[in-house]
PDBQT receptor file of N, H, CA, C and O in Angstrom, charges set to zero:
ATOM      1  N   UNK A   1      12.261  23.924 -43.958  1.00  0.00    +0.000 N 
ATOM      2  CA  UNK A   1      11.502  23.619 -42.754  1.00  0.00    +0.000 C 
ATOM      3  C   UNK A   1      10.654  24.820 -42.370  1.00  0.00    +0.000 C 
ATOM      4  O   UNK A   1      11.050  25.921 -42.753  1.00  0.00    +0.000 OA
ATOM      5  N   UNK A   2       9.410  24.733 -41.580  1.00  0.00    +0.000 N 
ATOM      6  H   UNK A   2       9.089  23.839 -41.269  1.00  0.00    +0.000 HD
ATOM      7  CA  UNK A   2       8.671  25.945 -41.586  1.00  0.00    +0.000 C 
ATOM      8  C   UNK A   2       8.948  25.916 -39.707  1.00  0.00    +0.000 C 
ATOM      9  O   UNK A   2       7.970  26.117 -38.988  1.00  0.00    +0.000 OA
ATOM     10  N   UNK A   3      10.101  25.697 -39.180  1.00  0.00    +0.000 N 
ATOM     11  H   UNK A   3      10.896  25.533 -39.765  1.00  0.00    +0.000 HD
ATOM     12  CA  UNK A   3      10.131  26.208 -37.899  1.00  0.00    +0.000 C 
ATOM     13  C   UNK A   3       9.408  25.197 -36.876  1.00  0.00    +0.000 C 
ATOM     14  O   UNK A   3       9.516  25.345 -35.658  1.00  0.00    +0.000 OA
ATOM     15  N   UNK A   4       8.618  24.099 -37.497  1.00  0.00    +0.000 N 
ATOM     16  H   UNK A   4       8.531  23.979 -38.486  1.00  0.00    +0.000 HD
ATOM     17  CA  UNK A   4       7.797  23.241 -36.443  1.00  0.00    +0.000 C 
ATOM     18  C   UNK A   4       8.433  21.991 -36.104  1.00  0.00    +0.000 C 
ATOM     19  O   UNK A   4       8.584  21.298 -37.110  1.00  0.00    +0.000 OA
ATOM     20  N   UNK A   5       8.875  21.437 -35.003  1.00  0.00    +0.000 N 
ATOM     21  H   UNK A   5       8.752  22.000 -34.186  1.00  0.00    +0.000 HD
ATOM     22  CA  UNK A   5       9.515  20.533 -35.001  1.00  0.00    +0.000 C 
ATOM     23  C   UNK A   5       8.734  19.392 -34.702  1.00  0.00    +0.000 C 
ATOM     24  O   UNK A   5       7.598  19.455 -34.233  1.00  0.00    +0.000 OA
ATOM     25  N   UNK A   6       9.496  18.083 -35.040  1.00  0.00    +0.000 N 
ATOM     26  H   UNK A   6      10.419  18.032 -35.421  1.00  0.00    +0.000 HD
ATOM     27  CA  UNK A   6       8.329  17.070 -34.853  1.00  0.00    +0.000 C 
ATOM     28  C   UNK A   6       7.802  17.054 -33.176  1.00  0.00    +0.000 C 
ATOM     29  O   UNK A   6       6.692  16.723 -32.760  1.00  0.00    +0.000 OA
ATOM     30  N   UNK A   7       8.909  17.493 -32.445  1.00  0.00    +0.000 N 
ATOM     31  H   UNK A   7       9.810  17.761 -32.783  1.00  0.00    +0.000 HD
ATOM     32  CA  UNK A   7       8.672  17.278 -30.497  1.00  0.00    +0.000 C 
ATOM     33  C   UNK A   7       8.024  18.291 -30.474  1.00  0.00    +0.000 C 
ATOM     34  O   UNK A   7       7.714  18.344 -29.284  1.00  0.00    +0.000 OA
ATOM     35  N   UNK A   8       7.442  19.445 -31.108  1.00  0.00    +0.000 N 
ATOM     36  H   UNK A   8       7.694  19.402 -32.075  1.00  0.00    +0.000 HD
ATOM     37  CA  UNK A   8       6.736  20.766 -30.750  1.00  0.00    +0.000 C 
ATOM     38  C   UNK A   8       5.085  19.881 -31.534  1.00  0.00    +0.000 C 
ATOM     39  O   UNK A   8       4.138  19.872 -30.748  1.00  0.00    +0.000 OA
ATOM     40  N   UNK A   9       4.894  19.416 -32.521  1.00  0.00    +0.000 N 
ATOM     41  H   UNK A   9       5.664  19.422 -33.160  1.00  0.00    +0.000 HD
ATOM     42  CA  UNK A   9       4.029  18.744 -32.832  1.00  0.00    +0.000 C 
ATOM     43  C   UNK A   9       3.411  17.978 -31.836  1.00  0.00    +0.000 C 
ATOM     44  O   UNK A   9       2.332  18.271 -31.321  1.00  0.00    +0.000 OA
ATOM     45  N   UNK A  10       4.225  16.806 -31.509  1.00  0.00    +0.000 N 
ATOM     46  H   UNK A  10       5.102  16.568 -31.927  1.00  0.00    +0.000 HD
ATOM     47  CA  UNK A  10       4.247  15.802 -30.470  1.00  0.00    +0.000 C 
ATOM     48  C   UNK A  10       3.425  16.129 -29.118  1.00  0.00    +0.000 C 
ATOM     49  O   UNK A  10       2.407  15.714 -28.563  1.00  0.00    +0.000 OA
ATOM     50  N   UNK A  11       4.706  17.374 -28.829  1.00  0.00    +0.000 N 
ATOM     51  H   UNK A  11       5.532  17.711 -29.280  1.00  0.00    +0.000 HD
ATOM     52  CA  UNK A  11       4.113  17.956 -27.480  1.00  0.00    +0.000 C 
ATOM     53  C   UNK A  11       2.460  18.462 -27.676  1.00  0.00    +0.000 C 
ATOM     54  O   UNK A  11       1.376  18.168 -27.173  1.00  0.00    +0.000 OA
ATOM     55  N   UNK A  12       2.743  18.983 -28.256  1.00  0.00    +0.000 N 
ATOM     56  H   UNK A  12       3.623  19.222 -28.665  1.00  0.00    +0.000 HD
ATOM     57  CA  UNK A  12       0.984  19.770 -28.273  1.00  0.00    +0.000 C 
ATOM     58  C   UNK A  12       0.093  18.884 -28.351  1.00  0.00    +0.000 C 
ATOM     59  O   UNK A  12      -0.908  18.870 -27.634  1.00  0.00    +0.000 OA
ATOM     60  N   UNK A  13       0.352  18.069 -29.207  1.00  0.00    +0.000 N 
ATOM     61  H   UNK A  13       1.165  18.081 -29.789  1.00  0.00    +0.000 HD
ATOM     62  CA  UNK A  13      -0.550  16.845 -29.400  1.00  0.00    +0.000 C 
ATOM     63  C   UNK A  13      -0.815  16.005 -27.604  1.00  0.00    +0.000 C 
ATOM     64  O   UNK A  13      -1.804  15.577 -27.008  1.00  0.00    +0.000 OA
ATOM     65  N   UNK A  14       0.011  16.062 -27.427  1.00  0.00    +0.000 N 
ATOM     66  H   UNK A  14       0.814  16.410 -27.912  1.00  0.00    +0.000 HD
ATOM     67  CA  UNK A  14      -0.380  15.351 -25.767  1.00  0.00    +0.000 C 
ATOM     68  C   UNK A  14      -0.479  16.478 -24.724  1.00  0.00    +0.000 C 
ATOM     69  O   UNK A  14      -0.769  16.282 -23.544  1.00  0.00    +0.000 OA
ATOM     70  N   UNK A  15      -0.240  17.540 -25.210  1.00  0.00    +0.000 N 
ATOM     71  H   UNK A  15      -0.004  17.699 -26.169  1.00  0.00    +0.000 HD
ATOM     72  CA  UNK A  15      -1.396  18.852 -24.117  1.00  0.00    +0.000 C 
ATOM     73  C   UNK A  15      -2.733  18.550 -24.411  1.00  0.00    +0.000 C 
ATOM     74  O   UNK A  15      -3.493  18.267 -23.486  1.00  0.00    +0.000 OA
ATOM     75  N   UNK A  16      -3.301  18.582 -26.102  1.00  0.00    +0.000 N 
ATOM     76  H   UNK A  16      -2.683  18.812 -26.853  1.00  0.00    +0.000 HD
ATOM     77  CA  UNK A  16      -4.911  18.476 -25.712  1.00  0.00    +0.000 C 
ATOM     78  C   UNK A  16      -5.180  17.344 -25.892  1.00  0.00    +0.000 C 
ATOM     79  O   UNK A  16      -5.914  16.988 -24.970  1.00  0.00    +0.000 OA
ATOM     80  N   UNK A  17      -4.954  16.356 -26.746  1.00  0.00    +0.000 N 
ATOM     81  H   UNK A  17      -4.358  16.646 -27.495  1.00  0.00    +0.000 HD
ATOM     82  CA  UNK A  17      -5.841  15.497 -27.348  1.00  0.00    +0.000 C 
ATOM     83  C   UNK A  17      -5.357  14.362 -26.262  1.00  0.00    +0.000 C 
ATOM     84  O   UNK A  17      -6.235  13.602 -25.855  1.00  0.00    +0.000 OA
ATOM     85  N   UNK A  18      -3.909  14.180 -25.724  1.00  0.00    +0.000 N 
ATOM     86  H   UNK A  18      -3.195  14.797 -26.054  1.00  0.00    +0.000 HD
ATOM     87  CA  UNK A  18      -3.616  13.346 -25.021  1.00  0.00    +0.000 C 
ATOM     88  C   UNK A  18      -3.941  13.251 -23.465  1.00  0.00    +0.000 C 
ATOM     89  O   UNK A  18      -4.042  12.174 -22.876  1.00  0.00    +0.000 OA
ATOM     90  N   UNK A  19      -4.094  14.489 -22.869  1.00  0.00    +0.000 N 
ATOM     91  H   UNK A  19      -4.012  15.364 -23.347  1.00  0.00    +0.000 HD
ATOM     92  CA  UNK A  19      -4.537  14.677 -21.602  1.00  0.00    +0.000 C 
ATOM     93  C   UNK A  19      -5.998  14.315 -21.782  1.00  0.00    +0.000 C 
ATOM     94  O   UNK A  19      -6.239  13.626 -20.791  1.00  0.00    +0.000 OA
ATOM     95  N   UNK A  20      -7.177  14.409 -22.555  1.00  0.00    +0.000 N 
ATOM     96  H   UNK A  20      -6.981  14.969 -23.360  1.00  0.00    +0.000 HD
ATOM     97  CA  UNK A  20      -8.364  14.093 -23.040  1.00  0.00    +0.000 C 
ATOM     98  C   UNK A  20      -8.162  12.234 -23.007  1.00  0.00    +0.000 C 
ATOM     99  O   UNK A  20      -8.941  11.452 -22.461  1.00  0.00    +0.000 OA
ATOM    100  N   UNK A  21      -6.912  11.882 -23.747  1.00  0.00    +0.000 N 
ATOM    101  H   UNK A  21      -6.279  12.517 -24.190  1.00  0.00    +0.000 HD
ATOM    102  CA  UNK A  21      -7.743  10.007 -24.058  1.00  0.00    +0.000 C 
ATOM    103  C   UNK A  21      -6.848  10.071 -22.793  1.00  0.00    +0.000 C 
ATOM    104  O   UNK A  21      -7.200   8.998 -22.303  1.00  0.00    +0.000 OA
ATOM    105  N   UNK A  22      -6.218  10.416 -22.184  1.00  0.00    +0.000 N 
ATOM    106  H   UNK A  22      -5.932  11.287 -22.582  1.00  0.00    +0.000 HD
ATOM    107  CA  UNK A  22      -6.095   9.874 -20.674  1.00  0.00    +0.000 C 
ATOM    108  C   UNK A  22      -6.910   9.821 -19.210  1.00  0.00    +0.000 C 
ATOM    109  O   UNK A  22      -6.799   9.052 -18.255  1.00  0.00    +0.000 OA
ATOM    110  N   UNK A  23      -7.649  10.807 -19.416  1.00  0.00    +0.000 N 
ATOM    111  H   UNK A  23      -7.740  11.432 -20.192  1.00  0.00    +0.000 HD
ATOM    112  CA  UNK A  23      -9.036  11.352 -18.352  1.00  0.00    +0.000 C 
ATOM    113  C   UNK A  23      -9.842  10.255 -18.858  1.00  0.00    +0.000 C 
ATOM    114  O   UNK A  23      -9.904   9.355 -18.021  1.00  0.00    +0.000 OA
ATOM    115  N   UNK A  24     -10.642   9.941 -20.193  1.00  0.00    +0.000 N 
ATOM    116  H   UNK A  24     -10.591  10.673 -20.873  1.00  0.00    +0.000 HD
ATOM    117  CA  UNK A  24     -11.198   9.272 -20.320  1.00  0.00    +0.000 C 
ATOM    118  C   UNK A  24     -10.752   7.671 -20.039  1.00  0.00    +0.000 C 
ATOM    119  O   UNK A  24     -11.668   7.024 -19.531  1.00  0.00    +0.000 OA
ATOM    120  N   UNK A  25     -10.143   7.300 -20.156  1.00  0.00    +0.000 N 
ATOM    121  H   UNK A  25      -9.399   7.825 -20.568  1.00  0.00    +0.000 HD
ATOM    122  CA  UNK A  25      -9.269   6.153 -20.025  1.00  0.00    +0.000 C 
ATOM    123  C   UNK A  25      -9.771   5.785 -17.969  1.00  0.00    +0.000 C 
ATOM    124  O   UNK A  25     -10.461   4.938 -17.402  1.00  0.00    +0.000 OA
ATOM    125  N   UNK A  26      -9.012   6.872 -17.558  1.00  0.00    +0.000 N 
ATOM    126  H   UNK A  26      -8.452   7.560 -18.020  1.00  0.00    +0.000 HD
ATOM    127  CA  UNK A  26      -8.971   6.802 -16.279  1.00  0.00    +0.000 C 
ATOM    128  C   UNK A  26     -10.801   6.796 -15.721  1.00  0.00    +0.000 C 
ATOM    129  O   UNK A  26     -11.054   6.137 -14.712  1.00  0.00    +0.000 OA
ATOM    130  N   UNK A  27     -12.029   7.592 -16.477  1.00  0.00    +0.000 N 
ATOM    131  H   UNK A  27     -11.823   8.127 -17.296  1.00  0.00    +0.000 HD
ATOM    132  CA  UNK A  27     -12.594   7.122 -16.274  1.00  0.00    +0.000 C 
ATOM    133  C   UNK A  27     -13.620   6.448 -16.088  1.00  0.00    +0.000 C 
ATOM    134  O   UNK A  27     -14.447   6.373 -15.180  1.00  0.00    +0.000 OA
ATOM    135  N   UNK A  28     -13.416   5.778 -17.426  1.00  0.00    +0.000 N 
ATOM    136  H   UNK A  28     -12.744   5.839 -18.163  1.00  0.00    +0.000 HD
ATOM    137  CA  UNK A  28     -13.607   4.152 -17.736  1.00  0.00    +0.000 C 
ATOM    138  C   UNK A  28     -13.514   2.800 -16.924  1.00  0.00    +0.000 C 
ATOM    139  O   UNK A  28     -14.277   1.841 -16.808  1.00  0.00    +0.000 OA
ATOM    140  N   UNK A  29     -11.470   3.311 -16.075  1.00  0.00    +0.000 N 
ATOM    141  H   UNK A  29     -10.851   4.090 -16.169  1.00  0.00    +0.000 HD
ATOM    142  CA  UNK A  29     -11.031   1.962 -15.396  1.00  0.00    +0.000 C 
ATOM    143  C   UNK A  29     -11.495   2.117 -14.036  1.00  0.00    +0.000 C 
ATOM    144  O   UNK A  29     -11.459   1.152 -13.273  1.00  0.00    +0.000 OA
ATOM    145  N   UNK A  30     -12.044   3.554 -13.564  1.00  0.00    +0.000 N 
ATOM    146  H   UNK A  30     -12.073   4.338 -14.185  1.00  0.00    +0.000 HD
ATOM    147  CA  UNK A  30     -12.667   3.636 -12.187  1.00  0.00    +0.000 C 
ATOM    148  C   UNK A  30     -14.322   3.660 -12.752  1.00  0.00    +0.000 C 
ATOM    149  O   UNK A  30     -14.800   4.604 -12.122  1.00  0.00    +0.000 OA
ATOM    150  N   UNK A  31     -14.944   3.334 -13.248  1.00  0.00    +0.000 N 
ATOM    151  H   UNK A  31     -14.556   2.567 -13.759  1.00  0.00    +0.000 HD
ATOM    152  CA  UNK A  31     -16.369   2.886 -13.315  1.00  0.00    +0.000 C 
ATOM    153  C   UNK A  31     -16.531   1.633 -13.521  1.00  0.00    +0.000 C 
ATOM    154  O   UNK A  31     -17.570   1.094 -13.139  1.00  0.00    +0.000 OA
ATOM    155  N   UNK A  32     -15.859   1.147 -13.957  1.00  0.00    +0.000 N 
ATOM    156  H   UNK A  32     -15.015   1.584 -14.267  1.00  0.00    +0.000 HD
ATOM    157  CA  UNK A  32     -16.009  -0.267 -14.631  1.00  0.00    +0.000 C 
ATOM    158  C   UNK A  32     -16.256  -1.398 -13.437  1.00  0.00    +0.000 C 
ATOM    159  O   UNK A  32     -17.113  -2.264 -13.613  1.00  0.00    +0.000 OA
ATOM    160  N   UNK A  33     -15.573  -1.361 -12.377  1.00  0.00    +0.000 N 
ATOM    161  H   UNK A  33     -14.877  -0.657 -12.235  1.00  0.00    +0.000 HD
ATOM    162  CA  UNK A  33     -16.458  -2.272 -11.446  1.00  0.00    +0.000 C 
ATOM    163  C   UNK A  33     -17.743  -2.007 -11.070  1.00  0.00    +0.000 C 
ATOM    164  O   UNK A  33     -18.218  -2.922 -10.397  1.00  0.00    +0.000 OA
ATOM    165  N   UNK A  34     -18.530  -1.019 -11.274  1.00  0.00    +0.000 N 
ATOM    166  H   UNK A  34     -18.144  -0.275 -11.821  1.00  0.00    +0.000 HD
ATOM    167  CA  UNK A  34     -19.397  -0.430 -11.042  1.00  0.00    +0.000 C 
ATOM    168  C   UNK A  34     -20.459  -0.632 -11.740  1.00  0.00    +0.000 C 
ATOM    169  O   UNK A  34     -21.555  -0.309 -11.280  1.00  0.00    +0.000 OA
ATOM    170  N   UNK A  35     -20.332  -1.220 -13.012  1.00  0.00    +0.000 N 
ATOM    171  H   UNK A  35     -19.443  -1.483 -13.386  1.00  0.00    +0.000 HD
ATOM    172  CA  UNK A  35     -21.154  -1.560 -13.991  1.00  0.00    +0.000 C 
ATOM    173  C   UNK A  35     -22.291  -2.907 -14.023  1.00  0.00    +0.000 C 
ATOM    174  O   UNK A  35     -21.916  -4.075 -13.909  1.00  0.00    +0.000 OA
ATOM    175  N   UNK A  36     -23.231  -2.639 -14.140  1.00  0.00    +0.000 N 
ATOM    176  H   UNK A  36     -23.535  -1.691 -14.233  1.00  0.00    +0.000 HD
ATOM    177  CA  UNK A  36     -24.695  -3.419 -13.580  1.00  0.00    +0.000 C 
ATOM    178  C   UNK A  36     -24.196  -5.287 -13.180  1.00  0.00    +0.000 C 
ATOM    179  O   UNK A  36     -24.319  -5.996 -12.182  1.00  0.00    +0.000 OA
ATOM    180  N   UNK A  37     -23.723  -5.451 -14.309  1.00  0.00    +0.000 N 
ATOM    181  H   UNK A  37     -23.624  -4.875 -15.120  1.00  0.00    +0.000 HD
ATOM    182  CA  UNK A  37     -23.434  -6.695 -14.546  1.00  0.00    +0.000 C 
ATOM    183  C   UNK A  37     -22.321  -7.527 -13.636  1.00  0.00    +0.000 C 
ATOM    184  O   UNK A  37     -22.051  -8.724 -13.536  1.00  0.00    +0.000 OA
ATOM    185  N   UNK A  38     -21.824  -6.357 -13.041  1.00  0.00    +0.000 N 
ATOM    186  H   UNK A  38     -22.043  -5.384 -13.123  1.00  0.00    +0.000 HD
ATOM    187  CA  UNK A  38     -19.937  -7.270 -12.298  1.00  0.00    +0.000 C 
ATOM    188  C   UNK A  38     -20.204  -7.418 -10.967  1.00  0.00    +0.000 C 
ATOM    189  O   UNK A  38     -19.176  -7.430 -10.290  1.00  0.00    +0.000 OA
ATOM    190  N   UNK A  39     -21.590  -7.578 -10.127  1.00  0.00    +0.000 N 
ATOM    191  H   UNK A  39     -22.425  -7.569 -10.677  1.00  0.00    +0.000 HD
ATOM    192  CA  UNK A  39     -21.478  -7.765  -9.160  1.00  0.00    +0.000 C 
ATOM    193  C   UNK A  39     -21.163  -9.298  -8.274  1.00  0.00    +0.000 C 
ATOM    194  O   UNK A  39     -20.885  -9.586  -7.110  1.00  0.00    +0.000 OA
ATOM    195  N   UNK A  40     -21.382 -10.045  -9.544  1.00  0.00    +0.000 N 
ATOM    196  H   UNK A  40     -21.608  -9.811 -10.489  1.00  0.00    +0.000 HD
ATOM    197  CA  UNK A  40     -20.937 -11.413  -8.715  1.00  0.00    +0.000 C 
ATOM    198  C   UNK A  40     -19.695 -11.721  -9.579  1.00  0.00    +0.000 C 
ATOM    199  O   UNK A  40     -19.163 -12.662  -8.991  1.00  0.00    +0.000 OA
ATOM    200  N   UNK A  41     -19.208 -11.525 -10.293  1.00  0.00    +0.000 N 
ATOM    201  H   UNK A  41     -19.640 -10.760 -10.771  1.00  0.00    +0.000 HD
ATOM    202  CA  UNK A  41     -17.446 -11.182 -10.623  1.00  0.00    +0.000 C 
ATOM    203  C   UNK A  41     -16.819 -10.510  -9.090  1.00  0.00    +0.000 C 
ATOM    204  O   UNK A  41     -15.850 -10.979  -8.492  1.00  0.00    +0.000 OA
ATOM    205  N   UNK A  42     -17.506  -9.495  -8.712  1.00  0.00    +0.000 N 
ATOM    206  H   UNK A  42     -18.293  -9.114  -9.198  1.00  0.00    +0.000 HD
ATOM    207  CA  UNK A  42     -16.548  -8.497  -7.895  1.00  0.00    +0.000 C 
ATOM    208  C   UNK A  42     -16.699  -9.642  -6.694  1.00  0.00    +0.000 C 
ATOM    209  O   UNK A  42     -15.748 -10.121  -6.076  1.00  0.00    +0.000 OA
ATOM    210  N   UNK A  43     -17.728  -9.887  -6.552  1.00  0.00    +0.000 N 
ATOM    211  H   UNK A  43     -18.501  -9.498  -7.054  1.00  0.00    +0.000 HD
ATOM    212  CA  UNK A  43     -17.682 -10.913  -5.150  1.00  0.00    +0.000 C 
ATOM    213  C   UNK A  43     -17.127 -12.291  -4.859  1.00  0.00    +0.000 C 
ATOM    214  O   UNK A  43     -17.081 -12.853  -3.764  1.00  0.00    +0.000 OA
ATOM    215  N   UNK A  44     -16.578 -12.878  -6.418  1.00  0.00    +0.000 N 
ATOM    216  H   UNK A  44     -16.615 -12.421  -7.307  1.00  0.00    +0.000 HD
ATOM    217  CA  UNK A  44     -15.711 -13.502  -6.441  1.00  0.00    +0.000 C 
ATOM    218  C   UNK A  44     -14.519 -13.514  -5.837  1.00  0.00    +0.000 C 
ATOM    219  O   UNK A  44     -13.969 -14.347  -5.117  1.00  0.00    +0.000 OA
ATOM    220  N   UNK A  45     -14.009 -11.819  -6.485  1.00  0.00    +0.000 N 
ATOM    221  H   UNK A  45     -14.456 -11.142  -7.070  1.00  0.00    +0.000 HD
ATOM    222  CA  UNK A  45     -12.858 -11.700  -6.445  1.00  0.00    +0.000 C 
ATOM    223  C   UNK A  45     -12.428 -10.976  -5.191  1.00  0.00    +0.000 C 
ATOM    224  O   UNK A  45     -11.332 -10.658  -4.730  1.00  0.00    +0.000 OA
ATOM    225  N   UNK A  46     -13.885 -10.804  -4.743  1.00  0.00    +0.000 N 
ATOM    226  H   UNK A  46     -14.776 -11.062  -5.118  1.00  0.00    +0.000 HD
ATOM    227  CA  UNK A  46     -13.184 -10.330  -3.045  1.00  0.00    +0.000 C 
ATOM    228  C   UNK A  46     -13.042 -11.641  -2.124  1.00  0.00    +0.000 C 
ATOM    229  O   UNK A  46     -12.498 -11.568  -1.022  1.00  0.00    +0.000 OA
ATOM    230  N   UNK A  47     -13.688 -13.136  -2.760  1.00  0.00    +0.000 N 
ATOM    231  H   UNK A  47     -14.130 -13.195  -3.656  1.00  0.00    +0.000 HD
ATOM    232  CA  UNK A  47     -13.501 -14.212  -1.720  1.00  0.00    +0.000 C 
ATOM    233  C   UNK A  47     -12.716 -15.213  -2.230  1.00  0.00    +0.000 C 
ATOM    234  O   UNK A  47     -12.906 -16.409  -2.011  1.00  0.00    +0.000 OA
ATOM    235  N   UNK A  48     -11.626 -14.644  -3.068  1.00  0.00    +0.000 N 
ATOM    236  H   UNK A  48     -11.472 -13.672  -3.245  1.00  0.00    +0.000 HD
ATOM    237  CA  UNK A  48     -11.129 -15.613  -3.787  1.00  0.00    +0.000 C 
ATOM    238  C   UNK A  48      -9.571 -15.885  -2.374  1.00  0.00    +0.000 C 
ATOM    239  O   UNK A  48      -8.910 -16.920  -2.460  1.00  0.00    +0.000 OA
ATOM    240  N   UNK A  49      -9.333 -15.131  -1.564  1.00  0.00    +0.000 N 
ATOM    241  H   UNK A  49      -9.870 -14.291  -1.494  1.00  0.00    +0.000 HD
ATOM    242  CA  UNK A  49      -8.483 -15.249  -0.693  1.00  0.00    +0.000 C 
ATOM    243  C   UNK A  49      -8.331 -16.058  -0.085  1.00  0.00    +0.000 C 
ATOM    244  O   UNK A  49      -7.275 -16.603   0.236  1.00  0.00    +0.000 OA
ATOM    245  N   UNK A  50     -10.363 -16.504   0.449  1.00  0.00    +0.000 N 
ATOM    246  H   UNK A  50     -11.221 -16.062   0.189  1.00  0.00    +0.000 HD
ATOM    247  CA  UNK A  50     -10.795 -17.600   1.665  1.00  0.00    +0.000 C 
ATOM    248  C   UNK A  50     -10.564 -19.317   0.462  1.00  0.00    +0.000 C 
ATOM    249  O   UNK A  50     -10.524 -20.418   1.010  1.00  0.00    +0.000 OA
ATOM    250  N   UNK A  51     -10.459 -19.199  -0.919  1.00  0.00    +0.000 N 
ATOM    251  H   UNK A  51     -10.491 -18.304  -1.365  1.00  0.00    +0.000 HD
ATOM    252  CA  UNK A  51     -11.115 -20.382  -1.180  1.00  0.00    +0.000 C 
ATOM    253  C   UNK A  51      -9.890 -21.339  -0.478  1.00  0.00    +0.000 C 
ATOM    254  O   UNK A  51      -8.714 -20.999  -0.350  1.00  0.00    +0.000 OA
ATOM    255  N   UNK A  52     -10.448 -22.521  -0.097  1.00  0.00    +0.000 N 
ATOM    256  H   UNK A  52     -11.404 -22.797  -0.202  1.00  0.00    +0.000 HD
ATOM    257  CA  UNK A  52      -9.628 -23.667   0.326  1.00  0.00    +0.000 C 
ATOM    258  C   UNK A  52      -8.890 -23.540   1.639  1.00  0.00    +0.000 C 
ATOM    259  O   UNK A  52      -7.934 -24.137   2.135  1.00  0.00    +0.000 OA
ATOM    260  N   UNK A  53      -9.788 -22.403   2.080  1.00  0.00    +0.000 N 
ATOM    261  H   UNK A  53     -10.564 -21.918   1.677  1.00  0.00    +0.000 HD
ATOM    262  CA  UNK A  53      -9.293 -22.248   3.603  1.00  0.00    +0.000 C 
ATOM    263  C   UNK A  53     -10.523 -23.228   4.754  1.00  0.00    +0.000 C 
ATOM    264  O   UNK A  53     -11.269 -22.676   5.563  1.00  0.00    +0.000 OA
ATOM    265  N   UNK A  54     -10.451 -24.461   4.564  1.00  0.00    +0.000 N 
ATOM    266  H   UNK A  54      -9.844 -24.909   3.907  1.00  0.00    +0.000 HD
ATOM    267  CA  UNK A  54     -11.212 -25.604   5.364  1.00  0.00    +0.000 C 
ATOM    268  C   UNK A  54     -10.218 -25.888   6.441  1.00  0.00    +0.000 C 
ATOM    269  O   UNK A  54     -10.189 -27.118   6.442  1.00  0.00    +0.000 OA
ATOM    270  N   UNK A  55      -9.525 -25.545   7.206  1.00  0.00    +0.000 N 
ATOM    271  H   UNK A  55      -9.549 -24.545   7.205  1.00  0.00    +0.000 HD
ATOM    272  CA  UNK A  55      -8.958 -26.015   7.915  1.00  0.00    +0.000 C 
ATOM    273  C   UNK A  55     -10.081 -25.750   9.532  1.00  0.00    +0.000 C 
ATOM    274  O   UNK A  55     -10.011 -26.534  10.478  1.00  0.00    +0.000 OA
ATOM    275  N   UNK A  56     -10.777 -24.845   9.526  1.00  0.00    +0.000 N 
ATOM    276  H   UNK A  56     -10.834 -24.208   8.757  1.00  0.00    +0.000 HD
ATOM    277  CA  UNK A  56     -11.127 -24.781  10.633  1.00  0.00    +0.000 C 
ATOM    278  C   UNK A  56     -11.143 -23.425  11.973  1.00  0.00    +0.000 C 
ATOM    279  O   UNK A  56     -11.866 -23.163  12.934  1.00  0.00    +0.000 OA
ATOM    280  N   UNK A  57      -9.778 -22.771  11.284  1.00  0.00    +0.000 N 
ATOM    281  H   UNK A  57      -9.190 -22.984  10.503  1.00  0.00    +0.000 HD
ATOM    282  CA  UNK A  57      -9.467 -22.178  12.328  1.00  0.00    +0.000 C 
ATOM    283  C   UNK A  57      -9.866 -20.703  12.177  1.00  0.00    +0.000 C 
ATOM    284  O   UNK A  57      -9.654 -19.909  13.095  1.00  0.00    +0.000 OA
TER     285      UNK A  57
């Protein structure tokens, strides 16, 4: 064995490369409503609460 363990591998591996696809990840899922196209998706889904609320009151 040359002293490297697979959890010393592991670990390091999610100090750089993993803290990196996690930032990106994160932000991806906070732009993404934001994106040209989702504005009548988003306004759906902010009136999807009222649908079938005819009662009146």
């Amino acid at each position: 064995m040359n002293g490297t363990s697979t959890y010393d591998a592991l670990r390091h591996f999610a100090d750089s490369w993993g803290l990196a696809a996690m930032m990106v990840v994160f932000v991806v899922l906070v732009a993404w409503p934001f994106r040209p196209g989702a504005k009548r998706i988003n306004d759906q889904a902010a009136n999807m609460i009222f649908r079938g609320d005819d009662d009146g009151e």
